[in-house]
C-alpha positions as CSV (number, residue, x, y, z in Angstrom):
1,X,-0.9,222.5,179.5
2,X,-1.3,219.6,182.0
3,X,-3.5,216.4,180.6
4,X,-3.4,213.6,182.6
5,X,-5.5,210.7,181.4
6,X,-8.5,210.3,184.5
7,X,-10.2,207.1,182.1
8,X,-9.5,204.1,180.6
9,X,-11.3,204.3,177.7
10,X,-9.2,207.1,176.9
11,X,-6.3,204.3,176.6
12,X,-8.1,201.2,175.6
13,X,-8.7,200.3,172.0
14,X,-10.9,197.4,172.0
15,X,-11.3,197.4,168.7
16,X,-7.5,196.8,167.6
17,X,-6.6,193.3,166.3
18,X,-4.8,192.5,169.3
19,X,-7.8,192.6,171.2
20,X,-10.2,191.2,169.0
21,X,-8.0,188.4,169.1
22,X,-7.6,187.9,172.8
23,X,-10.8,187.9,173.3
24,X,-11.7,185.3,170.6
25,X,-9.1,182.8,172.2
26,X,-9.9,183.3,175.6
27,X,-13.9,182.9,174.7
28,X,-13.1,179.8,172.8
29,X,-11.1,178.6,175.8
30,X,-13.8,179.3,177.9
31,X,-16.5,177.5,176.0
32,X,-14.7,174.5,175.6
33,X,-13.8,174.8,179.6
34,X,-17.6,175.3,180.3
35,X,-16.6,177.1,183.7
36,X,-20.4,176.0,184.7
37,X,-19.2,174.3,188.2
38,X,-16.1,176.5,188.6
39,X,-17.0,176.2,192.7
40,X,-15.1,173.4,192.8
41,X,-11.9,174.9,191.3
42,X,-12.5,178.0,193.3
43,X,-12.9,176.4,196.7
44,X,-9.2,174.9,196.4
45,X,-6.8,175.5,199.0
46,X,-4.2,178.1,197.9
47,X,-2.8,181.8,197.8
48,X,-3.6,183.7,195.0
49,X,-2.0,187.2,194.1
50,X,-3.4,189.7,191.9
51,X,-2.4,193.1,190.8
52,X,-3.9,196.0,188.9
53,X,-1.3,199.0,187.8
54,X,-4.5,201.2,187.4
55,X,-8.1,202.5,188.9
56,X,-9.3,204.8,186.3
57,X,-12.9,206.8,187.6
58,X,-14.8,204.2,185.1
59,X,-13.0,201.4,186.1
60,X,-14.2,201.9,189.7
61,X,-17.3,200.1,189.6
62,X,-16.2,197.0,187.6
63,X,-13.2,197.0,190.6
64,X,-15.7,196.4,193.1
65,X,-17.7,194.1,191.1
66,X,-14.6,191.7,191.2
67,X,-14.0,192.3,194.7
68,X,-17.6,190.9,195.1
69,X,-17.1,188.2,193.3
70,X,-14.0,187.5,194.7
71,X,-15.3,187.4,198.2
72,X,-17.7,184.8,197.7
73,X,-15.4,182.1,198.0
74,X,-12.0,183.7,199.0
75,X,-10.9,185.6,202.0
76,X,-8.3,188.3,201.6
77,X,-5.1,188.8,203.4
78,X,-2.1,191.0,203.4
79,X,0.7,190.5,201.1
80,X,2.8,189.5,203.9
81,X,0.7,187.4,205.4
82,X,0.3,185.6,202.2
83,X,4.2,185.4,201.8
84,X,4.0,184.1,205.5
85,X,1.1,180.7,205.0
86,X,3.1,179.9,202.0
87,X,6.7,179.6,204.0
88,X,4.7,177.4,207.1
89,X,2.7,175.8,204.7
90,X,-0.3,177.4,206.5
91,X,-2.5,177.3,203.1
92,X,-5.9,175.7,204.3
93,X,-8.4,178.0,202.5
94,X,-8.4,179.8,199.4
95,X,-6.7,183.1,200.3
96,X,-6.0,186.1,197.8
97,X,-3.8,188.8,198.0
98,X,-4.1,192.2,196.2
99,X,-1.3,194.7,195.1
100,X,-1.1,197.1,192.3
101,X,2.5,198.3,190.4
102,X,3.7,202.0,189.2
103,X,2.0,204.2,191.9
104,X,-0.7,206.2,189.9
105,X,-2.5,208.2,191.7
106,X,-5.8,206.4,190.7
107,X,-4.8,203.7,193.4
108,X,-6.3,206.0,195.7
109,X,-9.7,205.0,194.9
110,X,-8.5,201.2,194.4
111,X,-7.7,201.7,197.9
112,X,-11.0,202.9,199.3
113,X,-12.7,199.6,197.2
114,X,-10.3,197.8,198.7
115,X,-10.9,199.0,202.2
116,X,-14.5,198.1,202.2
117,X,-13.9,194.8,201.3
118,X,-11.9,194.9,204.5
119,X,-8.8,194.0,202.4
120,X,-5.3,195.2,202.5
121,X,-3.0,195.6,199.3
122,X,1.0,196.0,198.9
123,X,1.1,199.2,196.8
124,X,4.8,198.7,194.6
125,X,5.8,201.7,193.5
126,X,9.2,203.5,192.3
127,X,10.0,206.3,194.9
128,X,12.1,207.9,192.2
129,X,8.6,209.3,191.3
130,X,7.0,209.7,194.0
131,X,6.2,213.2,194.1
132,X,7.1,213.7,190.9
133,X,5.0,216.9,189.4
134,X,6.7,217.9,186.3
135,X,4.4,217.4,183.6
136,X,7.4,216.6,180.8
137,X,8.9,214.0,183.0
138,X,6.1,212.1,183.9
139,X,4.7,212.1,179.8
140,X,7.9,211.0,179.1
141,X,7.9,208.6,181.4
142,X,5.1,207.2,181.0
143,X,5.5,206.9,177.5
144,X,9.4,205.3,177.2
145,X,8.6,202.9,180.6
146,X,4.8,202.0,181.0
147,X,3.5,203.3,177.0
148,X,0.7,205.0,178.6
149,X,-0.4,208.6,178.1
150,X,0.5,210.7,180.8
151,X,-0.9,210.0,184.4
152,X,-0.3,211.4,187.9
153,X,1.7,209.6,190.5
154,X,1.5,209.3,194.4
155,X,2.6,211.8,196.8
156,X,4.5,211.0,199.7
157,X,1.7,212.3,201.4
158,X,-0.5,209.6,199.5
159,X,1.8,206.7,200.5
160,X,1.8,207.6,204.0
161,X,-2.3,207.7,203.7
162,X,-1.8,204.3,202.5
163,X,0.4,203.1,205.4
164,X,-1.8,204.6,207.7
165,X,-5.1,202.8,206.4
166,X,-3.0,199.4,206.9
167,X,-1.9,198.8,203.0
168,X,1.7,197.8,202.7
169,X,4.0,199.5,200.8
170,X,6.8,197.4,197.8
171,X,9.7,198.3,196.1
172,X,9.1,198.3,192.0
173,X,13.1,199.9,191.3
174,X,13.5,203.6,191.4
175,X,12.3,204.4,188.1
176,X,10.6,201.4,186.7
177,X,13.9,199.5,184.8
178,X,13.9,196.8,183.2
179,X,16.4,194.5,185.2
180,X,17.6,191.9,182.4
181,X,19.2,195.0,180.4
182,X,20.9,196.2,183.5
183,X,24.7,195.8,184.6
184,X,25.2,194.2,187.9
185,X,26.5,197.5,189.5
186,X,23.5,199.4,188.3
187,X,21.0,196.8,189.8
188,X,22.5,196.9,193.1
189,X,22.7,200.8,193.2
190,X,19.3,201.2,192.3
191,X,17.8,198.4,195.0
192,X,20.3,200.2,197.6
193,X,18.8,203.9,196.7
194,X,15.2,202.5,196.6
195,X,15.3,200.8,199.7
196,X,16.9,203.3,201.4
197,X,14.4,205.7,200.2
198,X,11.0,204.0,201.3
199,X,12.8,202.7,205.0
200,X,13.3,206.5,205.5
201,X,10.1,207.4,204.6
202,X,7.5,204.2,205.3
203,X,9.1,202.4,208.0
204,X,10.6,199.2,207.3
205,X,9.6,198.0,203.4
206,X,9.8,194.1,202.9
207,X,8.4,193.2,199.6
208,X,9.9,193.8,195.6
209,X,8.6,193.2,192.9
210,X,10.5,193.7,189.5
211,X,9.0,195.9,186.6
212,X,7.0,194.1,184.0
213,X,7.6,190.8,185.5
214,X,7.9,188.4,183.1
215,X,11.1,185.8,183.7
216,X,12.5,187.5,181.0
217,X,12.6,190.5,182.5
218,X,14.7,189.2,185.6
219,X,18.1,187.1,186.4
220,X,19.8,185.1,189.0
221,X,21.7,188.3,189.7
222,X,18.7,190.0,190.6
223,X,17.5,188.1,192.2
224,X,20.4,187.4,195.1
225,X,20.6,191.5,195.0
226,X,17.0,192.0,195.9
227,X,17.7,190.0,199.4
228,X,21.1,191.4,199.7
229,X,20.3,194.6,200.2
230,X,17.5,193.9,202.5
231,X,14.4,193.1,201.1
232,X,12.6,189.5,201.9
233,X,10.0,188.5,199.0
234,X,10.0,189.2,195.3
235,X,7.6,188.9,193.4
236,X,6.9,188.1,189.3
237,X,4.4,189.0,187.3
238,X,4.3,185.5,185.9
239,X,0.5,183.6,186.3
240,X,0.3,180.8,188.6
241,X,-1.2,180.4,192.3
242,X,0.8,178.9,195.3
243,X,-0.1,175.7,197.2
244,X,1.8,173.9,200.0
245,X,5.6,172.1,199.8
246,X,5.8,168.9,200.5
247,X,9.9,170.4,201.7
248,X,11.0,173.1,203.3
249,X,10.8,176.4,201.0
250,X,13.2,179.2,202.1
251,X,12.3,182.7,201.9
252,X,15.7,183.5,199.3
253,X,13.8,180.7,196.9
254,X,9.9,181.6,197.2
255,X,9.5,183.0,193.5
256,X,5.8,184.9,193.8
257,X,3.4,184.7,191.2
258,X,1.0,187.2,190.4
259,X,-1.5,187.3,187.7
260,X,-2.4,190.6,186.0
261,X,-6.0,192.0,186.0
262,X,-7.5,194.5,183.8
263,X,-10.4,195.8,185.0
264,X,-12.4,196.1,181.8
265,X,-11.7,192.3,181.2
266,X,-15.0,190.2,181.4
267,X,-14.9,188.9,184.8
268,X,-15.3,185.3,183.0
269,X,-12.2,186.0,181.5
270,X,-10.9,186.9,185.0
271,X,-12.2,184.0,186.7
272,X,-10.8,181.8,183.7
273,X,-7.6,182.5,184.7
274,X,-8.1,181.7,188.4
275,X,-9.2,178.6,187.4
276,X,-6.6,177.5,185.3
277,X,-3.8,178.8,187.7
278,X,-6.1,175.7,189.9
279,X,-5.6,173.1,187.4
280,X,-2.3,173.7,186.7
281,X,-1.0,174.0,190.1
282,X,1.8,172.9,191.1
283,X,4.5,172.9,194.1
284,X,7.2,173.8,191.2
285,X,5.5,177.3,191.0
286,X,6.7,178.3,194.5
287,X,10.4,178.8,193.3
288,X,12.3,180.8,190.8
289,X,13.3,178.9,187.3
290,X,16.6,180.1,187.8
């Protein structure tokens, strides 16, 4: 029988050690921070990307909550036009923009929060599952690549809904690898496939971002692949926001940080982390460490 997971608290466990523990440090961060006068970090001229992977029904109204909150002293813009201030060195605003990883189906409704916010998001997902209905592959899936319960992906009919509200569409691999523990072949043959999946079937697709993100997680070798085979920006999941070069920054070298939200977070929690992405910026975070 088919049980996809529809909510988050089905998935969460706020009560694990982990947790507790997060959310201990990061209050104690935030106390000794005092983010009373955050304006003035907030108001900073810079591009700041977020992503969610998920938009569970009860994480729907805390989404639009953020968005909100966001707006008040941010104005959002496309992932492309993001990647395209950072290269001219067009930053004079605080700009954010939005994407989300994995194509779940959920992303739908992300979209439609999105949309009233008048705010376009690059949607990275792995066409490889892209209308992907077998129940055993996806739980499998789910569980070896993202360790999630089972939870229904995008159709192509989805994606092109997407396109057709003015969201962009990324490349996340074909099937959500891990690109550290892959062989140089097997990178290229799965950025090939990918991108000649989603050019066939969105139009022309730009932007990459590689699964789970960390530095870690990538190499040098990916890295020259991803714009060999076509694509123009990749992205991290590393935390950090962008602000201008003081030298010209080629498109091969721009290394773009986004920081991971969870929707059930406090939103002081969330705007801790925009804040100290403003303190610590720095030109250094617009390239790749290797």
């Amino acid at each position: 029988m088919e049980n996809y997971t529809l909510r988050y608290s089905d998935i969460r466990k706020p009560n694990s050690l982990r947790a507790k523990a997060r959310n201990l440090v990061l209050s104690v961060l935030i106390f000794k921070q005092n983010l009373k006068g955050i304006e003035k970090y907030l108001v900073v001229p810079r591009i700041q990307f977020l992503y969610i992977h998920h938009a569970f029904a009860d994480e729907l109204t805390q989404l639009d909550q953020l968005m909100q909150v966001l707006s008040k002293h941010h104005t959002f813009i496309s992932h492309s036009e993001a990647v395209e201030r950072i290269l001219n060195n067009q930053i004079d605003k605080p700009y954010i923009a939005l994407s989300t990883d994995d194509g779940f189906k959920n992303n739908m409704a992300a979209a439609q929060i999105f949309n009233k916010y008048d705010a376009k998001a690059c949607f990275f997902i792995n066409p490889g599952l892209i209308d992907e209905h077998d129940f055993e592959t996806i739980k499998t899936h789910c569980k070896v690549k993202l360790h999630l319960p089972p939870v229904e992906f995008l159709t192509w009919q989805d994606v092109n809904e997407l396109l057709a509200q003015g969201h962009e569409i990324g490349a996340h691999t074909m099937y959500h690898d891990n690109i550290a523990n892959m062989s140089e072949q097997a990178i290229e043959e799965d950025m090939k496939l990918s991108y000649e999946i989603l050019n066939k079937n969105c139009g022309p697709v730009t932007h990459f971002a590689f699964p789970y993100g960390r530095f870690s997680h990538f190499n040098k070798t990916g890295k020259e692949l991803v714009f060999k085979v076509g694509y123009q920006t990749c992205s991290s999941a590393e935390r950090g926001c962008h602000i201008p070069s003081s030298s010209e920054l080629k498109q091969k070298d721009l290394c773009i940080r986004r920081d991971h939200v969870i929707l059930d977070w406090p939103m002081d929690h969330i705007i801790y982390f925009l804040v100290n992405n403003v303190k610590n910026r720095s030109e250094k975070n617009n390239y790749f460490p290797y």
